[in-house]
Residue frames as qw, qx, qy, qz and C-alpha x, y, z in Angstrom:
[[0.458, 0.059, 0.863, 0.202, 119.67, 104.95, 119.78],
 [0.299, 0.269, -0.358, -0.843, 118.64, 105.36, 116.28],
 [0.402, 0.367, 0.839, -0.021, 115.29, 103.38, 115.64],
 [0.150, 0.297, -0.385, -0.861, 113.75, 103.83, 111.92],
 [0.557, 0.439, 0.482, -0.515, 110.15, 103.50, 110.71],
 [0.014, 0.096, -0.702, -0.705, 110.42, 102.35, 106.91],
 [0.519, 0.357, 0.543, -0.555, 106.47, 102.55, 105.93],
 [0.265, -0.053, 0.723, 0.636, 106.36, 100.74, 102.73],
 [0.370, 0.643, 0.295, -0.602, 103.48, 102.34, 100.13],
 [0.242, -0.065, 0.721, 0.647, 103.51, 100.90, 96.74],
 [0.456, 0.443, -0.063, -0.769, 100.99, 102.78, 94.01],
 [0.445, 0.117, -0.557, -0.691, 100.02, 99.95, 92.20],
 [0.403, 0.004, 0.830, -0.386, 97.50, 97.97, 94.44],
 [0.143, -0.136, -0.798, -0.570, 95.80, 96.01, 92.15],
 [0.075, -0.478, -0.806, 0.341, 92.36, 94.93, 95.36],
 [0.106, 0.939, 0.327, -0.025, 91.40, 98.72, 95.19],
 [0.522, 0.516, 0.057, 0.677, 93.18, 101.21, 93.31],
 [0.007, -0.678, 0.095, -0.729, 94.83, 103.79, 95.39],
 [0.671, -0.533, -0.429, -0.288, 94.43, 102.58, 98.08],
 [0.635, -0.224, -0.420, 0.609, 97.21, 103.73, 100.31],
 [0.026, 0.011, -0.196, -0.980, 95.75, 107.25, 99.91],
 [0.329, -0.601, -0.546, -0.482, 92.14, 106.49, 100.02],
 [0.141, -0.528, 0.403, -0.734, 90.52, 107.80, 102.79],
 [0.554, -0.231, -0.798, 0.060, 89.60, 106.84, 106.10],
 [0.441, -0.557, -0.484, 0.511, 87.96, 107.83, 108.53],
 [0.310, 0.893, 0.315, 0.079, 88.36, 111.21, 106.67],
 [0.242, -0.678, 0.582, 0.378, 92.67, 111.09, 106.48],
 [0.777, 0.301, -0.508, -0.219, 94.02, 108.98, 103.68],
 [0.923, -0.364, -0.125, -0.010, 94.58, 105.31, 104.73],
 [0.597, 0.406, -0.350, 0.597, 98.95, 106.37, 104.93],
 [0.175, -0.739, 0.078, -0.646, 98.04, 108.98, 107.51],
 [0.804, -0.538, -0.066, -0.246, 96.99, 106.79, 110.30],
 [0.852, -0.222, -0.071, 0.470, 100.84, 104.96, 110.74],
 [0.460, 0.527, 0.000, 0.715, 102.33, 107.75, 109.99],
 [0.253, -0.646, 0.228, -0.684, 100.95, 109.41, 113.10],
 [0.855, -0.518, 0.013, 0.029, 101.48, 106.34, 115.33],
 [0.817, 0.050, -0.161, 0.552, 105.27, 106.46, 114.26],
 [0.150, 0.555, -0.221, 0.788, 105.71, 110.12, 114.85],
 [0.523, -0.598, 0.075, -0.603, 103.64, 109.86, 117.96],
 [0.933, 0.120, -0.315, 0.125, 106.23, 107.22, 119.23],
 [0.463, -0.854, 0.215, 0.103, 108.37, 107.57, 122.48],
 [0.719, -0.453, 0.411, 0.332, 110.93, 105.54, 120.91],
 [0.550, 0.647, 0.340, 0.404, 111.01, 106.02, 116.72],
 [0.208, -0.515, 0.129, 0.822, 113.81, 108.85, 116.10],
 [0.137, 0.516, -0.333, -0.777, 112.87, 108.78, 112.21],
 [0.576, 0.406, 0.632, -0.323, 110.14, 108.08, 109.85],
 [0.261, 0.419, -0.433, -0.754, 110.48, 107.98, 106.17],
 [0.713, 0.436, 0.403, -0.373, 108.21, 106.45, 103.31],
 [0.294, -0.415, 0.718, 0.476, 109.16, 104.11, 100.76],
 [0.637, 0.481, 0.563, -0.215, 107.25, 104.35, 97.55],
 [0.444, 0.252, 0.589, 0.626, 107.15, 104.20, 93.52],
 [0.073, 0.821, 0.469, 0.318, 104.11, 106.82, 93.56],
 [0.358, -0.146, -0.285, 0.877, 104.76, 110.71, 93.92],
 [0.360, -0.625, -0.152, -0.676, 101.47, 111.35, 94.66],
 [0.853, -0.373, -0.336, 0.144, 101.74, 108.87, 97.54],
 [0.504, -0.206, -0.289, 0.788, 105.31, 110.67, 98.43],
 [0.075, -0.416, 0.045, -0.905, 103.24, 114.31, 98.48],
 [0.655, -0.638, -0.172, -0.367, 100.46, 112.97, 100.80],
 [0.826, -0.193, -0.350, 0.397, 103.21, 111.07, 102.87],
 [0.458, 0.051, -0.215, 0.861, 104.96, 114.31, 103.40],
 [0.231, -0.452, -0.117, -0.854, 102.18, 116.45, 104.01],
 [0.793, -0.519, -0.284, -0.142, 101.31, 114.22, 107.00],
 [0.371, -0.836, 0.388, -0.113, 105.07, 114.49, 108.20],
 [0.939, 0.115, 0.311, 0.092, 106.87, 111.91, 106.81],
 [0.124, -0.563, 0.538, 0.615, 110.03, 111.70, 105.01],
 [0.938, 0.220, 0.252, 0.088, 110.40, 110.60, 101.57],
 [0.000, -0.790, 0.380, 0.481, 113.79, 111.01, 100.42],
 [0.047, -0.301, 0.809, 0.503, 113.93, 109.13, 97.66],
 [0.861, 0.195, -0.025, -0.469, 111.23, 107.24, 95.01],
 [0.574, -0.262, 0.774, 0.063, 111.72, 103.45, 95.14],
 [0.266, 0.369, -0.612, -0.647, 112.75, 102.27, 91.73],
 [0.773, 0.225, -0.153, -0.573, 110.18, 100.17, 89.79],
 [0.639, 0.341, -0.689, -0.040, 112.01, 97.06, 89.81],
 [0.141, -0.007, -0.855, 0.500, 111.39, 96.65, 93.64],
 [0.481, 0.133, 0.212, -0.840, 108.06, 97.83, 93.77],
 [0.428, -0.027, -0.144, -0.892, 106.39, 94.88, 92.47],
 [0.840, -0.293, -0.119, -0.441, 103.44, 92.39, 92.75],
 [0.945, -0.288, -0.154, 0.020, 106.29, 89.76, 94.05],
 [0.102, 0.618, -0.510, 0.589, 109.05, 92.57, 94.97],
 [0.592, -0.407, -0.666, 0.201, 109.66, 91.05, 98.60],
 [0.360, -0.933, -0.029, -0.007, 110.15, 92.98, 102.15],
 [0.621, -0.460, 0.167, 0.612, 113.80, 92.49, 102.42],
 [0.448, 0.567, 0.312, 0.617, 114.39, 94.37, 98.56],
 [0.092, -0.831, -0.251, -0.487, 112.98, 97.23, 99.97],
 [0.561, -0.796, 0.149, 0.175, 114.05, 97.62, 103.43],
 [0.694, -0.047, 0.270, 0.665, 117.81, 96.44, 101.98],
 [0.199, 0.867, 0.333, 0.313, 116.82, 99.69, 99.60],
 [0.233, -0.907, -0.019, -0.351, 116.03, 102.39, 101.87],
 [0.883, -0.426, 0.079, 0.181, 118.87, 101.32, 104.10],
 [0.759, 0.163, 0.275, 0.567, 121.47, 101.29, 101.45],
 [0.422, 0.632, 0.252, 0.599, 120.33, 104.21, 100.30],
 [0.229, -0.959, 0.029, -0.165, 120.29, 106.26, 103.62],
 [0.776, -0.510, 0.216, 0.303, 123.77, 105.04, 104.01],
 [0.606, 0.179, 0.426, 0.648, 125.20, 106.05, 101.01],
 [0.083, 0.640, 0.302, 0.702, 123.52, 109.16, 100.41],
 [0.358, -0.857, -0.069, -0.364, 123.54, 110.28, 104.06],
 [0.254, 0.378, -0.794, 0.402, 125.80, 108.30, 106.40],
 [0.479, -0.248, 0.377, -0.753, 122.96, 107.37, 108.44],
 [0.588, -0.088, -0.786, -0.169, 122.09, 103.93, 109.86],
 [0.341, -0.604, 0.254, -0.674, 120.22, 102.85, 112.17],
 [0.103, -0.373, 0.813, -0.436, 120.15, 100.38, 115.01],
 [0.274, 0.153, 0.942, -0.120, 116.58, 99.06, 114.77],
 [0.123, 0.041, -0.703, -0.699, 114.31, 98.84, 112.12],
 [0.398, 0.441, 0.765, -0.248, 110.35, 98.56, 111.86],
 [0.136, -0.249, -0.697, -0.658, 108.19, 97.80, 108.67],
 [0.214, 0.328, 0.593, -0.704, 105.02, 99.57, 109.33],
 [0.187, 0.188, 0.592, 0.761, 102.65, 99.30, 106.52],
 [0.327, -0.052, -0.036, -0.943, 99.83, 101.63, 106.07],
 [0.521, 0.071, -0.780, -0.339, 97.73, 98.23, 105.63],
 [0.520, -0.398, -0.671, 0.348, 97.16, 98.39, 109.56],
 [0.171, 0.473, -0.119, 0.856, 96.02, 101.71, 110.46],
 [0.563, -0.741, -0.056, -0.360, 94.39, 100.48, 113.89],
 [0.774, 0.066, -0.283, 0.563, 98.12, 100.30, 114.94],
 [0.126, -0.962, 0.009, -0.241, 99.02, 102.82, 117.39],
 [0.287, 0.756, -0.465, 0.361, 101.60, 104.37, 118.93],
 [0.701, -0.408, 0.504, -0.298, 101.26, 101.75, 122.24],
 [0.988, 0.136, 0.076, 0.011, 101.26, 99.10, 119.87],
 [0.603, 0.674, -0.349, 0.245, 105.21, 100.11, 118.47],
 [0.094, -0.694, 0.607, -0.377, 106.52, 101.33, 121.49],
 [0.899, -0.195, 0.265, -0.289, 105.41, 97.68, 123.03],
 [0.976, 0.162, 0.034, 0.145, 106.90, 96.07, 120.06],
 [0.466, 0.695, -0.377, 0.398, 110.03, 97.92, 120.25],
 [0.496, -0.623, 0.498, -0.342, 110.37, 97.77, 124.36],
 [0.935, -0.111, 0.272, -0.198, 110.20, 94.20, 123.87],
 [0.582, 0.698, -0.280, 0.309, 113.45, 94.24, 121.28],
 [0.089, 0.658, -0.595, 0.453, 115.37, 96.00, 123.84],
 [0.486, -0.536, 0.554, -0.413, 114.48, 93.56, 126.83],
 [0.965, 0.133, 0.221, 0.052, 114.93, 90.30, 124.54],
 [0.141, -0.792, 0.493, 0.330, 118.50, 90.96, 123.98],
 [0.549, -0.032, 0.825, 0.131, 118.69, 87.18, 122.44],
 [0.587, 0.547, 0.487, -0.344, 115.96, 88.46, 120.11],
 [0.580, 0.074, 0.601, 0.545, 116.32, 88.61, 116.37],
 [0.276, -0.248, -0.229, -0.900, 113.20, 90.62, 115.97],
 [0.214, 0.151, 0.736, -0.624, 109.69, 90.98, 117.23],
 [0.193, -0.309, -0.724, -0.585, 106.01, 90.08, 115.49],
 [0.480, -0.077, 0.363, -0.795, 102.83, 91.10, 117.04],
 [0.140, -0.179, -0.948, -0.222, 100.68, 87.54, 116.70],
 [0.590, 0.019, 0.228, -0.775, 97.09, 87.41, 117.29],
 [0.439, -0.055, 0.882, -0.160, 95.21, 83.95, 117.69],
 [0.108, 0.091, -0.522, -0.841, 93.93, 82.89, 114.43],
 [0.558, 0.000, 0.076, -0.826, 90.20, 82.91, 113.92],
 [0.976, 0.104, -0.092, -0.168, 89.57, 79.23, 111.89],
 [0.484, -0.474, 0.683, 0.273, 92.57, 76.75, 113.28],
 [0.486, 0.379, -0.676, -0.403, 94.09, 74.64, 110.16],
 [0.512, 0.034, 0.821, -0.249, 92.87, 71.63, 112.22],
 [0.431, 0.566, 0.487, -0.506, 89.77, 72.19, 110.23],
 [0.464, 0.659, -0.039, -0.591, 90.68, 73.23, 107.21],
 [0.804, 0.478, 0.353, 0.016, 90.66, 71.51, 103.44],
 [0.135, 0.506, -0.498, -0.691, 92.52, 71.50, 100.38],
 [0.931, 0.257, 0.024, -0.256, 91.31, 69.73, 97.08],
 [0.846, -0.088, 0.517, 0.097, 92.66, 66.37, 95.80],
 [0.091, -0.350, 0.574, 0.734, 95.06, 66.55, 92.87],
 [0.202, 0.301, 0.921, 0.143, 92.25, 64.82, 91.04],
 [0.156, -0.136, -0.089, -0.974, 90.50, 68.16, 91.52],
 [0.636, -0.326, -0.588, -0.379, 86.90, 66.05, 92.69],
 [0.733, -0.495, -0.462, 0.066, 87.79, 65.35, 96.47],
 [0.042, 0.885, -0.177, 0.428, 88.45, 67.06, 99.46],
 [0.785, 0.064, -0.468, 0.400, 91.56, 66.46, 101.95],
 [0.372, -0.905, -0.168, 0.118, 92.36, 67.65, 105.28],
 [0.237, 0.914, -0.266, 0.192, 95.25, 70.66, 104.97],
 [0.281, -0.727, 0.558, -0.284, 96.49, 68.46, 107.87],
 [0.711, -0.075, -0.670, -0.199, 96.48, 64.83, 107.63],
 [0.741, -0.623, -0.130, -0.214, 96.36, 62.60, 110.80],
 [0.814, -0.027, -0.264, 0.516, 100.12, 61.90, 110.95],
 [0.320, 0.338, -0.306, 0.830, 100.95, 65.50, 111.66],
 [0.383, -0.543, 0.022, -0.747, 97.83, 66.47, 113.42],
 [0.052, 0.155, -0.917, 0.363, 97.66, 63.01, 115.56],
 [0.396, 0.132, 0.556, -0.719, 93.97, 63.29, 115.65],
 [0.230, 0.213, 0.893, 0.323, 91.61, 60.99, 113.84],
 [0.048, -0.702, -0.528, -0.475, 88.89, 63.25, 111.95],
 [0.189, -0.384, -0.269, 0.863, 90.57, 66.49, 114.09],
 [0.166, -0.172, -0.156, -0.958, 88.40, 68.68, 111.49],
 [0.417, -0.479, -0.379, -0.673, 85.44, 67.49, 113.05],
 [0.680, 0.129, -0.530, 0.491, 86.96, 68.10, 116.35],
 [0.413, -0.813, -0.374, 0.169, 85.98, 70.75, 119.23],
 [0.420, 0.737, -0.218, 0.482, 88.45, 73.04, 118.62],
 [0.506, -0.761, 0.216, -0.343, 89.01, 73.40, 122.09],
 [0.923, -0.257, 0.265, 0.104, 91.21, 70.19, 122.05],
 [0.756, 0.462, -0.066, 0.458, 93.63, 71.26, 119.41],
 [0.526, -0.317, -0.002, 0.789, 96.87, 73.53, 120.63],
 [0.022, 0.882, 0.147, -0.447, 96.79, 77.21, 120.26],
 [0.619, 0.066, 0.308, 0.719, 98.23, 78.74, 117.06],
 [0.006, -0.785, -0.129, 0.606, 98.75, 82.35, 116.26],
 [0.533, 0.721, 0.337, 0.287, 99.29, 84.59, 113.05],
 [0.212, 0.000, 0.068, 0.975, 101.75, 87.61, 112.25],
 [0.256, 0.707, 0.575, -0.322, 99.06, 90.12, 112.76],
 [0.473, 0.518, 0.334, 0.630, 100.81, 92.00, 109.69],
 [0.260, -0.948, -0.105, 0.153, 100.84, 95.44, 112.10],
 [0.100, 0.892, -0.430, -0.095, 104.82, 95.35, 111.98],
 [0.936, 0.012, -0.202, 0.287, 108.05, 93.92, 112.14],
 [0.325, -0.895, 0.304, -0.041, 110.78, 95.40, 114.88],
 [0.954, 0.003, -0.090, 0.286, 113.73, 94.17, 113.70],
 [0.441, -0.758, 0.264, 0.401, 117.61, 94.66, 114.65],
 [0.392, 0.748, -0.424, -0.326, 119.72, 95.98, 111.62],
 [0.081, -0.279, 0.953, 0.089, 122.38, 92.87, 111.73],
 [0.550, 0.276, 0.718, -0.326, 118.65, 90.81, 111.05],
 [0.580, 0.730, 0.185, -0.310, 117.95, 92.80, 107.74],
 [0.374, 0.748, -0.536, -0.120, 121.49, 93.53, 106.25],
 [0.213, -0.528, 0.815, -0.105, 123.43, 89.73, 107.92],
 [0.540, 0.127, 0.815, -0.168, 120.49, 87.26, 107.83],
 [0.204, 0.002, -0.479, -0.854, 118.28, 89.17, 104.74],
 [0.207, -0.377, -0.902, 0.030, 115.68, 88.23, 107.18],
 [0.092, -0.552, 0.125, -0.819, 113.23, 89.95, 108.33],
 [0.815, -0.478, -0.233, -0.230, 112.67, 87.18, 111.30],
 [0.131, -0.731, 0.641, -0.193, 116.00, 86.43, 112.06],
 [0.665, -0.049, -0.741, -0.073, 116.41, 82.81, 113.74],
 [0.198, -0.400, -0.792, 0.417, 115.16, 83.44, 117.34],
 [0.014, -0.316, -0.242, -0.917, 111.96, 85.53, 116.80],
 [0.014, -0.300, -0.660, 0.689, 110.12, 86.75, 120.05],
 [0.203, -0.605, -0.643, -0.424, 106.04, 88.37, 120.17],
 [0.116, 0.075, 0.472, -0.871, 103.98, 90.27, 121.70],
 [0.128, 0.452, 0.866, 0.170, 99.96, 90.19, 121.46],
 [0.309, 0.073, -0.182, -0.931, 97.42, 92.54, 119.50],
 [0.459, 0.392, 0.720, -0.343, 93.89, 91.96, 120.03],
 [0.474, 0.488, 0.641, 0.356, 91.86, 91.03, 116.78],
 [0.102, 0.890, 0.440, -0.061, 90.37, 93.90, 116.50],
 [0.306, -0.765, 0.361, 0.436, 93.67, 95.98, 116.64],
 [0.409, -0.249, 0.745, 0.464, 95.16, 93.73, 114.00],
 [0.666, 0.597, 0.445, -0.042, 92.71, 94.31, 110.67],
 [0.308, -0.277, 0.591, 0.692, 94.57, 94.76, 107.30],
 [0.496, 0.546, 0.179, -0.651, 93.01, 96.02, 105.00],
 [0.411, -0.043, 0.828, 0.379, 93.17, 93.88, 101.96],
 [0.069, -0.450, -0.641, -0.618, 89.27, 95.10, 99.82],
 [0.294, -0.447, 0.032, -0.844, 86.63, 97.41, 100.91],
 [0.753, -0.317, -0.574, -0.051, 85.41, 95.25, 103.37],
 [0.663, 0.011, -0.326, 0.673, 88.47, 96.11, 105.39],
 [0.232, 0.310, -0.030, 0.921, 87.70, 99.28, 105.18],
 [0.440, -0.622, -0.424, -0.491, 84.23, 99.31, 106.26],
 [0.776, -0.503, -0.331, 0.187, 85.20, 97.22, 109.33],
 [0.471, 0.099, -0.249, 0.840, 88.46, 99.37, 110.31],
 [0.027, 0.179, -0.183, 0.966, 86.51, 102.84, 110.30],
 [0.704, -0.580, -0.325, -0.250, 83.64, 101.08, 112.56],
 [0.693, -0.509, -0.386, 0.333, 86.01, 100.51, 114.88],
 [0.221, 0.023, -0.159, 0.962, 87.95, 104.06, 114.91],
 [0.304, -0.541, -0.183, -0.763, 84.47, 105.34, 114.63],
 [0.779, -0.345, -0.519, 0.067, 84.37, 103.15, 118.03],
 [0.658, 0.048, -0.271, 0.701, 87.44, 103.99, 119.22],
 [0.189, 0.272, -0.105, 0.938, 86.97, 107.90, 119.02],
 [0.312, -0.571, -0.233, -0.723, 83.91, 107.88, 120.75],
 [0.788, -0.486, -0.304, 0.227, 84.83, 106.01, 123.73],
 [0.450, 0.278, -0.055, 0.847, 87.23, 108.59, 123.48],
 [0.273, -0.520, -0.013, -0.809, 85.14, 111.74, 123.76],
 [0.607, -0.681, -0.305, -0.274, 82.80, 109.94, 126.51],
 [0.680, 0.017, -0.402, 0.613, 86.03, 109.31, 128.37],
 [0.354, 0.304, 0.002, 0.884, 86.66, 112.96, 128.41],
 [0.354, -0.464, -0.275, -0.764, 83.41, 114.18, 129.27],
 [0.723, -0.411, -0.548, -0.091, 83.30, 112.17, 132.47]]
């Protein structure tokens, strides 16, 4: 079974320049998925889909493909995911003959993704046969019980939820503990089946299955913040490592 890794890597991040290429941890931040997809029991092939060809020299100097530079007209601030994947798709079919069975968007944007975390979300593909695709979720930190928006007036504030949908009279100043669980895309991937990307132009499908990533697994890097907090925890990570070893 062909299963393809499309790691998307656009060069103009506006949050922090470069920033699919900065380092981390002392790799650039591309590196890190790039060795959970090659280091994948179930990923046959890994290529990188980007406007920048400095981005496609680091991408290939980690092992990565890039066989092609995604043209400027998909590449930007409100290019979507299906443009691209539809892309790289098209274009390994037309310029190779080569398609594959399942699909995963892996962006660099999660680099405490690991190779357990794919193969999970891909096992979980093959044994939801019903499935459309798969999301990693992770419970979300502040529920929307709680949260606000302002009043068109621009002077007063309103719950995000009223009481008709939430059912709960003044739920934002509620116990969380009484409201229903709700989860996030932890933004790690998307495992989808080809007939999802090229039939639906989805990249959910219409029966989309999960799996869970603990918080800590699931940080995106979005400003330097991210960054701090990411390579605390690999700096975590690798040293529970070593002591491991040593024991």
């Amino acid at each position: 079974m062909e299963i393809l890794a499309i790691i998307p890597a656009r060069g103009g991040s506006k949050s922090i320049p470069g920033k699919n290429i900065k380092p981390l941890l002392g790799k650039p931040l591309i590196a890190w998925i790039i060795a959970a997809a090659r280091s994948s029991r179930y990923v046959t092939r890994s290529i990188v889909s980007t406007d920048d060809k400095e981005i496609a020299a680091v991408a290939r100097s980690f092992g990565a493909e890039v066989p092609f530079i995604r043209p400027a007209e998909i590449a930007g601030d409100f290019s979507t995911d299906i443009e691209f994947l539809l892309h790289a798709l098209d274009w390994l079919k037309d310029h190779e003959g080569y398609e594959p069975e399942i699909v995963l968007r892996l962006p660099p944007t999660s680099p405490l993704c690991t190779a357990a975390h794919i193969d999970e979300g891909i096992e979980k593909l093959l044994s939801t046969p019903a499935a459309d695709a798969i999301r990693p979720i992770v419970e979300v930190s502040k529920h929307p019980y709680k949260m606000w928006k302002i009043a068109p007036d621009g002077c007063w504030l309103e719950p995000f939820l009223p009481q008709e949908i939430t059912g709960l009279p003044e739920a934002f100043d509620l116990p969380r503990q009484l409201f229903p669980k709700v989860y996030v895309h932890s933004g790690a991937m998307d495992v989808m089946r080809l007939r999802t990307i090229r039939e639906m132009k989805s990249k959910a499908g219409k029966k989309l299955a999960f799996f869970p990533m603990r918080a800590e697994d699931s940080v995106n890097i979005d400003d330097e913040i991210d960054f701090e907090l990411a390579e605390l925890i690999m700096r975590r990570r690798v040293s529970t490592a070593s002591a491991s070893l040593e024991r």
